[in-house]
N, C-alpha and C positions, 0 to 999 in steps of 0.2 A: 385801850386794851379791850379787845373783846373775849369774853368768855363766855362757853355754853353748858349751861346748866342740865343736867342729864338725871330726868327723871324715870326711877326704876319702877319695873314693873311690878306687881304684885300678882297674887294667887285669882282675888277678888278682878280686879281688871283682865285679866290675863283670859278668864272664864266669859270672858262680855258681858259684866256685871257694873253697872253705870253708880258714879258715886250720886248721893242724895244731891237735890236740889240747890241747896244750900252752901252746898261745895262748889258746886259749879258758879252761882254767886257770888261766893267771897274772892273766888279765882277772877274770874271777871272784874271785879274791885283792885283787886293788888294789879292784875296787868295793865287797869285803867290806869293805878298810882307810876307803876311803870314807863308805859306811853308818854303820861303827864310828866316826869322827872327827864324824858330824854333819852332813856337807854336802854330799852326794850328795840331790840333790830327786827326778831323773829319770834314765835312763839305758839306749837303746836302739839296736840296731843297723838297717840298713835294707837291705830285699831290693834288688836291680839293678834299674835304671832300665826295664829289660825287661818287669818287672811295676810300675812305675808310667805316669802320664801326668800331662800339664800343662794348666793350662785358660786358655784367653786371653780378656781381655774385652774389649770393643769395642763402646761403648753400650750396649744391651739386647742387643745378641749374644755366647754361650760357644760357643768352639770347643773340645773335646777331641781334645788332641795326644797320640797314644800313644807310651811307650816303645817301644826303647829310646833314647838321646839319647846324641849324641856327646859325647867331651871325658871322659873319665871321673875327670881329675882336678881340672874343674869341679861334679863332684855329688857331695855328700853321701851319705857311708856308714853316719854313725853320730851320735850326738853323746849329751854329757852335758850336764844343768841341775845347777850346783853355788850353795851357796848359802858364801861365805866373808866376811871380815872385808877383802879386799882383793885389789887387783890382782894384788901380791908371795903374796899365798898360793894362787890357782889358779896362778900358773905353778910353783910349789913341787911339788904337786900332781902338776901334769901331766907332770912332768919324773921323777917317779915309774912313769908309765904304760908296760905292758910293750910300746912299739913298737920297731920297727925298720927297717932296709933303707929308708930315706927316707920312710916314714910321715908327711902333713903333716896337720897341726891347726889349725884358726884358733879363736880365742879372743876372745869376742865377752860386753860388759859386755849384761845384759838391761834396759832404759828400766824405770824405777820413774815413775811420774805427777810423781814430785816434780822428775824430772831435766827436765820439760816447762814447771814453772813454770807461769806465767798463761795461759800457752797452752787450758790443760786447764779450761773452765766446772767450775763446783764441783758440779753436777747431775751432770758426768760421773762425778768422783772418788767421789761419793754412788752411784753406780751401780755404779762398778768396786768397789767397798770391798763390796755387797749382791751383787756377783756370784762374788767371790772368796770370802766367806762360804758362801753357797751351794755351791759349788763343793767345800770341805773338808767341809761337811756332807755333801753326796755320797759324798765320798770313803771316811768313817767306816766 
């Protein structure tokens, strides 16, 4: 099962305000223990909203909405792709992780094709299977 940990923004981040050294440290430490355990897939943080933007679609029309975007404890700051045995073992995990001072997280299972059932033509599955292939082959 994989699931991606979705770390929220804050006011203090949100502002380009770097957490202390020491944070960055212990972070560094738990995704080592991660890595080392096997189930760490992906794992990155994100600049403020300031330096992203949003694109809206509307038939054949894209609008580009720039940063920054209000609400900053509606946007994502960070998140990890963890790859475990079970529900009960990311929140394990993540109950590990060096947060504090009301730091919120949402924790989110990632769709496998199989969780889609018949939904999914077998052309697709044959596609996603030649595209994930490729993709690790990249990776190499």
């Amino acid at each position: 099962m994989r699931f991606m940990v979705i770390v929220k923004e804050d006011q203090d981040s949100e502002a380009g305000k770097l957490p202390p050294p020491e944070l960055f440290e212990a972070m560094g430490k738990f995704n080592e223990e991660l890595v080392k355990a096997g189930v760490m897939l992906s794992a990155e943080g994100l600049l403020p909203s300031s330096k992203g933007f949003r694109m809206k679609y509307e038939g054949e029309k894209r609008t580009i909405i720039d940063g920054p975007f209000a609400e900053a404890k509606e946007l994502v700051g960070g998140f990890w792709i963890l790859q475990v045995k079970s529900r009960d073992e990311v929140i394990e995990w993540m109950k590990r992780a060096p947060f504090d001072g009301g730091v919120e997280i949402e924790i989110r299972q990632i769709g496998e094709l199989a969780d889609y059932g018949d939904a999914v033509p077998d052309s697709v599955k044959e596609q996603e299977r030649r595209l994930r292939s490729a993709i690790e082959g990249q990776q190499k």
